[in-house]
N, CA, C and O atoms as a GROMACS GRO file, in nm:
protein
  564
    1UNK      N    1  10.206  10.597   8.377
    1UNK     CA    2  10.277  10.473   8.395
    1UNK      C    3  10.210  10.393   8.507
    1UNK      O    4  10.203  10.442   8.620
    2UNK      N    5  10.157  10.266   8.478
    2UNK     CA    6  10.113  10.202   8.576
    2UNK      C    7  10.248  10.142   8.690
    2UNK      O    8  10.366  10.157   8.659
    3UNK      N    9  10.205  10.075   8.822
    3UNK     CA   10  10.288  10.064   8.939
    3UNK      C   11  10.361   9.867   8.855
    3UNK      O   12  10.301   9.782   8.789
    4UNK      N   13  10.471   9.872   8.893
    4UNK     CA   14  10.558   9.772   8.871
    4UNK      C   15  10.408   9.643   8.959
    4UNK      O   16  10.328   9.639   9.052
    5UNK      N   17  10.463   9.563   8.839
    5UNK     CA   18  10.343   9.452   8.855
    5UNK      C   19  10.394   9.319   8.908
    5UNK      O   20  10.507   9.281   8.878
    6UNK      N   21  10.291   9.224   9.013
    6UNK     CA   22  10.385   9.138   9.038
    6UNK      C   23  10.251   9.028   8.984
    6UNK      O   24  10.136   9.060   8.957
    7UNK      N   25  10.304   8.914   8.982
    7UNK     CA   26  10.234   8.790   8.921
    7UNK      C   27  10.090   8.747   9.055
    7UNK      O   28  10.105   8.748   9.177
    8UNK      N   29   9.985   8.719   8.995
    8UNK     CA   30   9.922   8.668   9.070
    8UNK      C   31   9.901   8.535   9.135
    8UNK      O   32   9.835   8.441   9.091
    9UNK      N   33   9.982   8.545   9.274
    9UNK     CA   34   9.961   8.403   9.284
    9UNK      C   35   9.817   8.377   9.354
    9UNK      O   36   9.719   8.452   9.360
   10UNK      N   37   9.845   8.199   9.426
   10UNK     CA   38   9.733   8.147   9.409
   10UNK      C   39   9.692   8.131   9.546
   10UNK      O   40   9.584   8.082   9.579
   11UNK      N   41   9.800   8.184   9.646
   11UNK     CA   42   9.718   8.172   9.778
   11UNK      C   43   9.803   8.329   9.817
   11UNK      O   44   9.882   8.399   9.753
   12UNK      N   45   9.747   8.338   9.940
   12UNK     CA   46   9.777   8.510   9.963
   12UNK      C   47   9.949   8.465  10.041
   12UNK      O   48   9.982   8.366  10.107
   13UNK      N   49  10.012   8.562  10.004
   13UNK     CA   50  10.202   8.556  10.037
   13UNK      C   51  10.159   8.602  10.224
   13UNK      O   52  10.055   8.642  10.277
   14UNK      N   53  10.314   8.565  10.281
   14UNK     CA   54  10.309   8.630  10.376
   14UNK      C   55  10.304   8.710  10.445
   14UNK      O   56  10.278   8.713  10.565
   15UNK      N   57  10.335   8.805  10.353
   15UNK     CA   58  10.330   8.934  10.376
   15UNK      C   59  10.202   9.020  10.469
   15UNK      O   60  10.197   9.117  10.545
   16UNK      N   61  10.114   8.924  10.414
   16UNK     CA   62   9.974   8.978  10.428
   16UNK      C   63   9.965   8.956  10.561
   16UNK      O   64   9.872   9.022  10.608
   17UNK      N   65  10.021   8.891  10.640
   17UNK     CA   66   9.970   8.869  10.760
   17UNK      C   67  10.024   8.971  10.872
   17UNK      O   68   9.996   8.967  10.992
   18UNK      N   69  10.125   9.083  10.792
   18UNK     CA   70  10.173   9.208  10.852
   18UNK      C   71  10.024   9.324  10.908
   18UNK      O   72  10.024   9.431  10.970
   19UNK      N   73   9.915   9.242  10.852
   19UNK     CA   74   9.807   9.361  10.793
   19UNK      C   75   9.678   9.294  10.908
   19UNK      O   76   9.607   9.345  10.995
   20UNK      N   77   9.694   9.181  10.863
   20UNK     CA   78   9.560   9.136  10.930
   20UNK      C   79   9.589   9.181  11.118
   20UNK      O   80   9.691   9.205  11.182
   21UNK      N   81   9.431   9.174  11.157
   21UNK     CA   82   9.380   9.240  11.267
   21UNK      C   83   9.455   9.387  11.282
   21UNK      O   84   9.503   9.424  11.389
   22UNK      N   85   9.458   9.439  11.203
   22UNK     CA   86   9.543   9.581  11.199
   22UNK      C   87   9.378   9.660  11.181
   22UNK      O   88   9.290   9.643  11.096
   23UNK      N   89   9.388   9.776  11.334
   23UNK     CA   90   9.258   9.857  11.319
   23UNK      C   91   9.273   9.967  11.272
   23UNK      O   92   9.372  10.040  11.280
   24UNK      N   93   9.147   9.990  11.203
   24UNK     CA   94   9.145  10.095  11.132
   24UNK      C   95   8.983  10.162  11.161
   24UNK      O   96   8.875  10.118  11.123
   25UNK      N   97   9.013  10.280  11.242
   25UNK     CA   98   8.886  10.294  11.317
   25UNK      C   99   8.802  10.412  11.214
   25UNK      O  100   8.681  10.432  11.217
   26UNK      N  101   8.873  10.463  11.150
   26UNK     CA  102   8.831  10.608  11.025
   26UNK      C  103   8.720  10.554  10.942
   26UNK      O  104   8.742  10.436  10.918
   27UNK      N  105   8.627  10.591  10.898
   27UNK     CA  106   8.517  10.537  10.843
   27UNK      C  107   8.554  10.489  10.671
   27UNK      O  108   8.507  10.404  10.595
   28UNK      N  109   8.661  10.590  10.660
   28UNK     CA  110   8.724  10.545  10.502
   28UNK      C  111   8.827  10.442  10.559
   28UNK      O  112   8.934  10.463  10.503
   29UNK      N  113   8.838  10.329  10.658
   29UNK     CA  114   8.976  10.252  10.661
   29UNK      C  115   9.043  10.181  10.542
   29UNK      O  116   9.160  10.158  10.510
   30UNK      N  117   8.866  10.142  10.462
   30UNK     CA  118   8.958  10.069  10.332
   30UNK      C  119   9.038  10.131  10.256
   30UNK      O  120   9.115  10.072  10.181
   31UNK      N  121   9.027  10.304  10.267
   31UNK     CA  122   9.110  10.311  10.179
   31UNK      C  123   9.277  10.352  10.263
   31UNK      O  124   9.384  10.314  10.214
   32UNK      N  125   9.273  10.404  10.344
   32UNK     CA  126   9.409  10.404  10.444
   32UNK      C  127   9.447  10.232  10.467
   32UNK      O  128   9.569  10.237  10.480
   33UNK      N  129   9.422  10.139  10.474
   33UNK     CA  130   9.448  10.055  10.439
   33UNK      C  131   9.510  10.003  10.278
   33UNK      O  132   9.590   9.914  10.250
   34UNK      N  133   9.441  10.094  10.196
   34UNK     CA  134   9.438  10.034  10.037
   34UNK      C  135   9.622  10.094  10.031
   34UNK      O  136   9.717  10.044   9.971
   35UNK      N  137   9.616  10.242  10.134
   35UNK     CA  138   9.758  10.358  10.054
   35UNK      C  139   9.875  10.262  10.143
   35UNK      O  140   9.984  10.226  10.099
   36UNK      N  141   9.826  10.234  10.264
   36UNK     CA  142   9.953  10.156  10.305
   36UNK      C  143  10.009  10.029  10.254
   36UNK      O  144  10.125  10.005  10.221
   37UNK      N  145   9.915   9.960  10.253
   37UNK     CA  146   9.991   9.823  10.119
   37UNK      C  147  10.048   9.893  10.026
   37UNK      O  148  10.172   9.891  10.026
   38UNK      N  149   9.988   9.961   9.940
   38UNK     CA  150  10.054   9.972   9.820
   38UNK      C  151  10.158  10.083   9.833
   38UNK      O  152  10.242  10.090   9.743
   39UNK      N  153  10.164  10.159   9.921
   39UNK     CA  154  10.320  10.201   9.952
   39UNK      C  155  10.424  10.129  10.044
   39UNK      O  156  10.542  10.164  10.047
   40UNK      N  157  10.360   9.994  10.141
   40UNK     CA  158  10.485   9.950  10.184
   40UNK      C  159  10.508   9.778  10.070
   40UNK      O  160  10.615   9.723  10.046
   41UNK      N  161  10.411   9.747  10.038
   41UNK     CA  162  10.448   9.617   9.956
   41UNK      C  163  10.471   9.617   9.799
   41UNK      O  164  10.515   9.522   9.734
   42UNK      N  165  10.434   9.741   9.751
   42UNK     CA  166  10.402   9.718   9.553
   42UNK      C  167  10.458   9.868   9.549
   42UNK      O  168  10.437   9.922   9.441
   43UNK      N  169  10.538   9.962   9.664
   43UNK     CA  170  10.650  10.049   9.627
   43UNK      C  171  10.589  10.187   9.560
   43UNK      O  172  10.659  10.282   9.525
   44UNK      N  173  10.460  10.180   9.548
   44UNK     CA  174  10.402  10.308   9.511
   44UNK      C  175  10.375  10.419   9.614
   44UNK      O  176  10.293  10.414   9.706
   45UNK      N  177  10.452  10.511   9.586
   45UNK     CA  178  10.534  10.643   9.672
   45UNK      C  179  10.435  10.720   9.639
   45UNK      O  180  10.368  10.752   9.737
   46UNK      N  181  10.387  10.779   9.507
   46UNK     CA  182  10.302  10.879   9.536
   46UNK      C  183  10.192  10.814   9.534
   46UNK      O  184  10.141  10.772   9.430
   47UNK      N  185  10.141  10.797   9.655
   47UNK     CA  186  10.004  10.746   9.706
   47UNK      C  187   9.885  10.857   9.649
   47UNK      O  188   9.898  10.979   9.651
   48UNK      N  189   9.786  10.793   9.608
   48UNK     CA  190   9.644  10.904   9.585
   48UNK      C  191   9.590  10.903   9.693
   48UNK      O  192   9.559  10.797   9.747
   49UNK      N  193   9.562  11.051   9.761
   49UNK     CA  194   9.500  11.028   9.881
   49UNK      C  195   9.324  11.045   9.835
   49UNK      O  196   9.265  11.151   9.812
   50UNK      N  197   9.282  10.944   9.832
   50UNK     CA  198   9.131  10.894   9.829
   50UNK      C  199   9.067  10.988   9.882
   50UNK      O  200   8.992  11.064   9.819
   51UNK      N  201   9.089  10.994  10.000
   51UNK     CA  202   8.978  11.047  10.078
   51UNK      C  203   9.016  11.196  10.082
   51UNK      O  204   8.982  11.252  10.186
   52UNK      N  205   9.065  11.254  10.013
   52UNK     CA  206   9.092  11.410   9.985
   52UNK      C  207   8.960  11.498   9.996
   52UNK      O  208   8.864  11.495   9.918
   53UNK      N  209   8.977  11.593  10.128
   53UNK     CA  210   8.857  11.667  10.152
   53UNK      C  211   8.700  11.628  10.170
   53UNK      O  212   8.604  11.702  10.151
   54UNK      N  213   8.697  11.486  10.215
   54UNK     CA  214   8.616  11.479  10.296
   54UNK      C  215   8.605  11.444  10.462
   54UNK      O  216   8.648  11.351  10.532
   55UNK      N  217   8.516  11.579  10.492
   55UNK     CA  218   8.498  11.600  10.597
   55UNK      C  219   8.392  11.539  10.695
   55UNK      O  220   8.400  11.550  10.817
   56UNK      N  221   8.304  11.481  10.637
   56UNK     CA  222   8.231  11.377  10.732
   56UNK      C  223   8.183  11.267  10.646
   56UNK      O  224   8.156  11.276  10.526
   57UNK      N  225   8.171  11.118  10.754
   57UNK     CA  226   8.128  11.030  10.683
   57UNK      C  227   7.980  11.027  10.578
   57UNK      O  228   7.870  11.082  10.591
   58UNK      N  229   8.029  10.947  10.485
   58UNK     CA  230   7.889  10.941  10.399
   58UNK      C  231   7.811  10.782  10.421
   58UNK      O  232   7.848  10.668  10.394
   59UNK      N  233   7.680  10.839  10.485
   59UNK     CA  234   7.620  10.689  10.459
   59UNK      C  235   7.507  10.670  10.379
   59UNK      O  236   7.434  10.579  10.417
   60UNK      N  237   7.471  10.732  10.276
   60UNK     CA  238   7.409  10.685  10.159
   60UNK      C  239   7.493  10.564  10.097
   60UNK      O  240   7.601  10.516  10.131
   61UNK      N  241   7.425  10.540  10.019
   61UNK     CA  242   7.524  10.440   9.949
   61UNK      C  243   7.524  10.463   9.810
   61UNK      O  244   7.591  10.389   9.739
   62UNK      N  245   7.435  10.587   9.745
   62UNK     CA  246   7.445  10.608   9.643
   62UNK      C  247   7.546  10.758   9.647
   62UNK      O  248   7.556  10.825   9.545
   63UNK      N  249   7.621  10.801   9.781
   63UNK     CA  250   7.698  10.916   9.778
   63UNK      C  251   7.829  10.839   9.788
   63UNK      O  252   7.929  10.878   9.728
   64UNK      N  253   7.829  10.726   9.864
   64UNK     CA  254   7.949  10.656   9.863
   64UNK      C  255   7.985  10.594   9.732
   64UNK      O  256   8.097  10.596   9.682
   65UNK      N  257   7.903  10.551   9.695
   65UNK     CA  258   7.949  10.554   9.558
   65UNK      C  259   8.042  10.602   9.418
   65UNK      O  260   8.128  10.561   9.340
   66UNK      N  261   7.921  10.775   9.465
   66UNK     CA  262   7.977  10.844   9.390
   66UNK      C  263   8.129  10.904   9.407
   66UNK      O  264   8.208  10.968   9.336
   67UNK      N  265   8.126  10.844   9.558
   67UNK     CA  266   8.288  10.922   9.611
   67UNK      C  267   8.387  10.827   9.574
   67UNK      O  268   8.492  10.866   9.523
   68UNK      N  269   8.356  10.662   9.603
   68UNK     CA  270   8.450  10.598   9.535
   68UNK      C  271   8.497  10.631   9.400
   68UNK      O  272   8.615  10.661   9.383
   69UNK      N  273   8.411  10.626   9.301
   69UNK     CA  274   8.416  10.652   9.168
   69UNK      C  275   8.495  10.759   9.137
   69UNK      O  276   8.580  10.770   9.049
   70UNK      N  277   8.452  10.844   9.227
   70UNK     CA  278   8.520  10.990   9.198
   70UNK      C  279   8.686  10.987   9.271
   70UNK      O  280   8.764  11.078   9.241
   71UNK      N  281   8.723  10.891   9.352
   71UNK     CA  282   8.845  10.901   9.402
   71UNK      C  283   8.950  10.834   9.301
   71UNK      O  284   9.061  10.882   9.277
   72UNK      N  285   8.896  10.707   9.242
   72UNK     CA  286   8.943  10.610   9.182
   72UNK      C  287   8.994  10.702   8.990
   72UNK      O  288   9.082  10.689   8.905
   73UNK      N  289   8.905  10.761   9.007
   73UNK     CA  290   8.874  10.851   8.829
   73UNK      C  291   9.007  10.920   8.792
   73UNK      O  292   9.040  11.000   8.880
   74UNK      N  293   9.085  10.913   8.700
   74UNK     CA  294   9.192  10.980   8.702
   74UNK      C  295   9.321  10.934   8.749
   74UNK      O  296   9.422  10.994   8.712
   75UNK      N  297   9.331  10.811   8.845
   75UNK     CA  298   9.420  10.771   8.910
   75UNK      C  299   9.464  10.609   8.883
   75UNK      O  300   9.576  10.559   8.892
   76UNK      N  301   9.340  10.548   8.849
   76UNK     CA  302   9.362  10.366   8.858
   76UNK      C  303   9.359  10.375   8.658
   76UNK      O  304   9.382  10.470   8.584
   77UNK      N  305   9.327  10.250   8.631
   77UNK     CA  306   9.292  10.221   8.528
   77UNK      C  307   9.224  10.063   8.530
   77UNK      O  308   9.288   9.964   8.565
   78UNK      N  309   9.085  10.063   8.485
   78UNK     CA  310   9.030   9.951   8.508
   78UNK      C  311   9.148   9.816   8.426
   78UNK      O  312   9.236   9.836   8.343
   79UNK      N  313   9.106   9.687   8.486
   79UNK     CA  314   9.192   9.588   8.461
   79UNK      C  315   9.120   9.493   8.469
   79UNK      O  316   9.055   9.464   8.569
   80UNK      N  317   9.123   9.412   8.333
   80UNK     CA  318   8.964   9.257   8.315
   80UNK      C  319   9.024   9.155   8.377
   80UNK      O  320   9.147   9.161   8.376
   81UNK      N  321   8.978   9.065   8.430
   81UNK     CA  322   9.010   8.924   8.501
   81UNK      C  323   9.163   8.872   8.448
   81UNK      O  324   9.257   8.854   8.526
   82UNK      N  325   9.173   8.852   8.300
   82UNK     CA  326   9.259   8.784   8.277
   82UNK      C  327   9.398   8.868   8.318
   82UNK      O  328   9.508   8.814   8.322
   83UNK      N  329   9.379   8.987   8.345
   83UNK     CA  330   9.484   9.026   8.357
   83UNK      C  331   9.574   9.094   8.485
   83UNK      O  332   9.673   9.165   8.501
   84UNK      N  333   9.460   9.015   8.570
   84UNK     CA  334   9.495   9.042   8.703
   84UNK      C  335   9.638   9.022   8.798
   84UNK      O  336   9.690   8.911   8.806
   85UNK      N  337   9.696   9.141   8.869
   85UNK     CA  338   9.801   9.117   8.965
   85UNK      C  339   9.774   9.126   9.094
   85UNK      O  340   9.672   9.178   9.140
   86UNK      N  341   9.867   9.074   9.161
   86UNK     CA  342   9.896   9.134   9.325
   86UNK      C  343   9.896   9.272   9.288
   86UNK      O  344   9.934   9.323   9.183
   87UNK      N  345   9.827   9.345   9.430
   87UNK     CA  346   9.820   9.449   9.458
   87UNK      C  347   9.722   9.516   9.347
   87UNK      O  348   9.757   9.632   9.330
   88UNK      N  349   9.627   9.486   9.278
   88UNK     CA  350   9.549   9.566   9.224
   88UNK      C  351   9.414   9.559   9.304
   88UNK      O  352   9.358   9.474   9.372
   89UNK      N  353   9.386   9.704   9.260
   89UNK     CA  354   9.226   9.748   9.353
   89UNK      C  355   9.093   9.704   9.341
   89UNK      O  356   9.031   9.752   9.246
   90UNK      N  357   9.017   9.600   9.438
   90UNK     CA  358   8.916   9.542   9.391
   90UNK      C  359   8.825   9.662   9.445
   90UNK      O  360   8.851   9.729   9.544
   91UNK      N  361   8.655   9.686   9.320
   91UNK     CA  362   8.605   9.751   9.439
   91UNK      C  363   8.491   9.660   9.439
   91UNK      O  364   8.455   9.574   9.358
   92UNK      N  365   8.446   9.698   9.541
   92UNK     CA  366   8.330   9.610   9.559
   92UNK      C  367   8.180   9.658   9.594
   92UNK      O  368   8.171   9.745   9.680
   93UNK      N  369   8.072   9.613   9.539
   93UNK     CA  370   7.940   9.711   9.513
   93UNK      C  371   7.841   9.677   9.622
   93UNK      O  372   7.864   9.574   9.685
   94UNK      N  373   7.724   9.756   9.655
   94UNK     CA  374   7.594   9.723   9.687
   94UNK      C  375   7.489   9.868   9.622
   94UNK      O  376   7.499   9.989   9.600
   95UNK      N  377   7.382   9.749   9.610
   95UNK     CA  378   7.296   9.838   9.580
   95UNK      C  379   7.306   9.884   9.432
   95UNK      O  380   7.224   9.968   9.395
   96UNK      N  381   7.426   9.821   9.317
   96UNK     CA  382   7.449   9.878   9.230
   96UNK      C  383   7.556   9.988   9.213
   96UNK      O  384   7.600  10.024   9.104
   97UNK      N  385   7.592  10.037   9.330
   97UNK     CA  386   7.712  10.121   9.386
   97UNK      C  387   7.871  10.056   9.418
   97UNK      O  388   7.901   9.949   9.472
   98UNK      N  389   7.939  10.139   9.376
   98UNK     CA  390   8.092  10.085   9.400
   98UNK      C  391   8.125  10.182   9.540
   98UNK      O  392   8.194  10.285   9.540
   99UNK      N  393   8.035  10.099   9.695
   99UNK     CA  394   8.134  10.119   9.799
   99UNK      C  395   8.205  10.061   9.894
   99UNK      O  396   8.165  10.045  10.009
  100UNK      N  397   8.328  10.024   9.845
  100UNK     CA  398   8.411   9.935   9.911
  100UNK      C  399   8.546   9.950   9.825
  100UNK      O  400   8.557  10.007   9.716
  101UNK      N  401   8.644   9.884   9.897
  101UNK     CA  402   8.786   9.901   9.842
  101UNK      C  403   8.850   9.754   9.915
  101UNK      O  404   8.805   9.706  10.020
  102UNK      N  405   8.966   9.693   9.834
  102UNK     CA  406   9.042   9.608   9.900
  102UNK      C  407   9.122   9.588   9.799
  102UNK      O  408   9.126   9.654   9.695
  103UNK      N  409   9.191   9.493   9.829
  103UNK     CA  410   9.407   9.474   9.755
  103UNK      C  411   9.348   9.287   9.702
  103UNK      O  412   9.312   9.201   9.782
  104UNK      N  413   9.353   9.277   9.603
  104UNK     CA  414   9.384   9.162   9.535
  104UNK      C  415   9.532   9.119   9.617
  104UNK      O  416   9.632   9.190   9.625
  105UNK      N  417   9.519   9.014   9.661
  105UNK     CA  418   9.647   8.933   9.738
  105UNK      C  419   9.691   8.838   9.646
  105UNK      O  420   9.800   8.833   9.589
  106UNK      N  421   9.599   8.766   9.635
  106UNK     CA  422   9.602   8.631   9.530
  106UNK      C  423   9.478   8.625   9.429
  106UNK      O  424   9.388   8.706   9.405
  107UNK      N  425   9.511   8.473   9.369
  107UNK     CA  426   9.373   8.429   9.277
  107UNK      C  427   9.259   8.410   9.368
  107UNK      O  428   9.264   8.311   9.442
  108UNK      N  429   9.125   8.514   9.378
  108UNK     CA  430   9.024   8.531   9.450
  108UNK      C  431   9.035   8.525   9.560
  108UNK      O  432   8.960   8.453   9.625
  109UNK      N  433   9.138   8.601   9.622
  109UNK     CA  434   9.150   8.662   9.801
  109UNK      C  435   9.177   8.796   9.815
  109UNK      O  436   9.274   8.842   9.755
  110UNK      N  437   9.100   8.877   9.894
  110UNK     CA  438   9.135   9.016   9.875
  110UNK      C  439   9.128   9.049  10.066
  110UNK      O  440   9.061   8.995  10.154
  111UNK      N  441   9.242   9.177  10.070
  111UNK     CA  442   9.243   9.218  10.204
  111UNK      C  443   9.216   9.344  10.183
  111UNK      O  444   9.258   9.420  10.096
  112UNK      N  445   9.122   9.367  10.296
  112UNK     CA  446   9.007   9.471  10.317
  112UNK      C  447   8.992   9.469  10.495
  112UNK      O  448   9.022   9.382  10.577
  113UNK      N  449   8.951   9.564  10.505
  113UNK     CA  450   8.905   9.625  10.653
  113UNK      C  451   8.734   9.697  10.610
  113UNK      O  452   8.713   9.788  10.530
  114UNK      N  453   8.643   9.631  10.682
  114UNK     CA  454   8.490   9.695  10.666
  114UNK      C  455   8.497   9.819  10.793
  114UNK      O  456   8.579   9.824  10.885
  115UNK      N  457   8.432   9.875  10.776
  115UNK     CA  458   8.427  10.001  10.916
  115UNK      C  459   8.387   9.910  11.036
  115UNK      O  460   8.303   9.821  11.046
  116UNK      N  461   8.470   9.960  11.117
  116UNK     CA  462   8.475   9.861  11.285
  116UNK      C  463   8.479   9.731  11.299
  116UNK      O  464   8.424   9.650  11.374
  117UNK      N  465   8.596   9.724  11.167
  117UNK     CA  466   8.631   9.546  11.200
  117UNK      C  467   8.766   9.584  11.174
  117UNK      O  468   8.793   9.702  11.149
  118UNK      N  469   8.860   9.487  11.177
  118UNK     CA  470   9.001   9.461  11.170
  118UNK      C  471   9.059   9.429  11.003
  118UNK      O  472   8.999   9.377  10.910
  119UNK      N  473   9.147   9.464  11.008
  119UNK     CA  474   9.179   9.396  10.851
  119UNK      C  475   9.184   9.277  10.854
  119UNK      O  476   9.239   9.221  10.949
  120UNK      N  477   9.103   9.171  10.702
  120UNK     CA  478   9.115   9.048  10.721
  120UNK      C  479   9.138   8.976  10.574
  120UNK      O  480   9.118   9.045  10.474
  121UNK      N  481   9.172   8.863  10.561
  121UNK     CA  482   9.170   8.801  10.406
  121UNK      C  483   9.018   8.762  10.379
  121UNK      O  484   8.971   8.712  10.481
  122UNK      N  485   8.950   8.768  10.302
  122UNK     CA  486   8.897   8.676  10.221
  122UNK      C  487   8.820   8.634  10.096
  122UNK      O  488   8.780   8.736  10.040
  123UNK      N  489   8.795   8.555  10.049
  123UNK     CA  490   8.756   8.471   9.949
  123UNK      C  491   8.671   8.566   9.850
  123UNK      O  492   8.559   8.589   9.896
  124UNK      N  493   8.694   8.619   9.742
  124UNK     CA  494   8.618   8.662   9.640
  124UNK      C  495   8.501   8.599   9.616
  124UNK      O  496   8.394   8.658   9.632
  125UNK      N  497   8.508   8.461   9.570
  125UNK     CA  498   8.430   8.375   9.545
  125UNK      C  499   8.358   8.314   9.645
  125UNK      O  500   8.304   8.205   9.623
  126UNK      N  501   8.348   8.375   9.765
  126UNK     CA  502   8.266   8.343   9.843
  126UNK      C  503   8.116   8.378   9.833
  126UNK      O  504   8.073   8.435   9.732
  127UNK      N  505   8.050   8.350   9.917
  127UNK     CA  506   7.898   8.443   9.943
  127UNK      C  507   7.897   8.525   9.925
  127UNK      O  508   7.875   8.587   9.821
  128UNK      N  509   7.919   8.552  10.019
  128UNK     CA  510   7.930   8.717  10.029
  128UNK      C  511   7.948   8.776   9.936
  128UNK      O  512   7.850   8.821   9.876
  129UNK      N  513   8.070   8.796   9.891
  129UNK     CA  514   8.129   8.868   9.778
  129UNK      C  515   8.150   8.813   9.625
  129UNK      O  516   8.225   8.883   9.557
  130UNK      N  517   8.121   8.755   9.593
  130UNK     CA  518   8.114   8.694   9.430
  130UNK      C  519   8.031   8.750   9.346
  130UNK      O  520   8.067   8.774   9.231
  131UNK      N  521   7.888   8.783   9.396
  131UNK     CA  522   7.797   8.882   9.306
  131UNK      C  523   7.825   9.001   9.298
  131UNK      O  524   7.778   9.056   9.199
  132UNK      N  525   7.916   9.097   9.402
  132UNK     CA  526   7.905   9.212   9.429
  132UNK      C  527   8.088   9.252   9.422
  132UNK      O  528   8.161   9.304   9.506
  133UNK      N  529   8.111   9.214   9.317
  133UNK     CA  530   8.278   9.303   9.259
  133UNK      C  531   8.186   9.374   9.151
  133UNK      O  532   8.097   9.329   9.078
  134UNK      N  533   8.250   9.523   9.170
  134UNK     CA  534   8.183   9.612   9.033
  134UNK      C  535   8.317   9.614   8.960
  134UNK      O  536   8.300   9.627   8.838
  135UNK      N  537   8.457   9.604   9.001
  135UNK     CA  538   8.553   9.612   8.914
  135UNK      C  539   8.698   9.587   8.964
  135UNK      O  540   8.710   9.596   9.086
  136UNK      N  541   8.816   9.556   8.891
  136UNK     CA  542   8.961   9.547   8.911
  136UNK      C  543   9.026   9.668   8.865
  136UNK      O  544   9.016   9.696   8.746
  137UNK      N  545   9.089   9.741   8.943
  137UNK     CA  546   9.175   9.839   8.894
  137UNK      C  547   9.354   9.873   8.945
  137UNK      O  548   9.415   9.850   9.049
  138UNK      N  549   9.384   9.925   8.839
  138UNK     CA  550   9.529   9.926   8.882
  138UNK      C  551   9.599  10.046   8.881
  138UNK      O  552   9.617  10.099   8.772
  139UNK      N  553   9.657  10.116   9.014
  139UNK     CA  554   9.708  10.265   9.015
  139UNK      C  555   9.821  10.328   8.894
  139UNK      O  556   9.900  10.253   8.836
  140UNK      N  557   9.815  10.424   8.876
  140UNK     CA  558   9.862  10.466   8.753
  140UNK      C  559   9.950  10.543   8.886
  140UNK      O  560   9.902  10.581   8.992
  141UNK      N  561  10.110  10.552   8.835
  141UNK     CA  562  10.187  10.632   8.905
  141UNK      C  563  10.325  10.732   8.841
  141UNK      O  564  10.389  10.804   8.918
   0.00000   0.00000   0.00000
């Protein structure tokens, strides 16, 4: 059963601003970031703990990868543009790799924390990030 769905709006709700500059010093923050939204705003109780049994950071980017992939496998279910909500899981790539995590807020705004920065909003369709979404997914609970 996927998590109760809410409509995507078009600028990020207030909510979000419970989150921003919120530190997250753990090298996985995006995803302790990803379990707390979606258990205090979109009500999903049994949280997947992502980062299950790993014991030191990975900085390849073709191991991070494989760990995203492998956390996400079994638990989300991919989800195409048109059918996008609040609170579904963007990930986001380099190198051809899916390593990154963040929360769809709105239409092309996502909140994310990078390692040794703060949680912050922004713009899908920006620079930065517009070439490099590998996918939308949505927790199965």
């Amino acid at each position: 059963m996927l998590r109760q769905s809410k409509k995507l709006p078009d600028e990020p709700g207030e909510w979000t601003k419970k989150y921003i500059t919120r530190e997250y010093e753990d090298p996985y923050g995006c995803f302790l970031l990803l379990a707390d939204v979606l258990r205090e705003q979109f009500e999903v109780i049994d949280i997947p703990n992502f980062h299950h049994g790993l014991e030191s950071r990975i900085d390849s980017v073709r191991e991070r990868g494989a760990f995203i992939s492998k956390a996400l496998a079994g638990r989300c279910v991919g989800v195409d543009e048109e059918g996008l909500e609040e609170g579904d899981i963007v990930v986001l790539q380099c190198q051809d790799y899916p390593i990154h995590v963040g929360i769809l807020v709105a239409r092309n705004w996502v909140l994310h924390c990078d390692d040794g920065t703060n949680t912050t909003l922004e713009r899908l369709n920006s620079m930065r990030w517009k070439n490099r979404i590998f996918g939308y997914f949505r927790v199965i609970v």
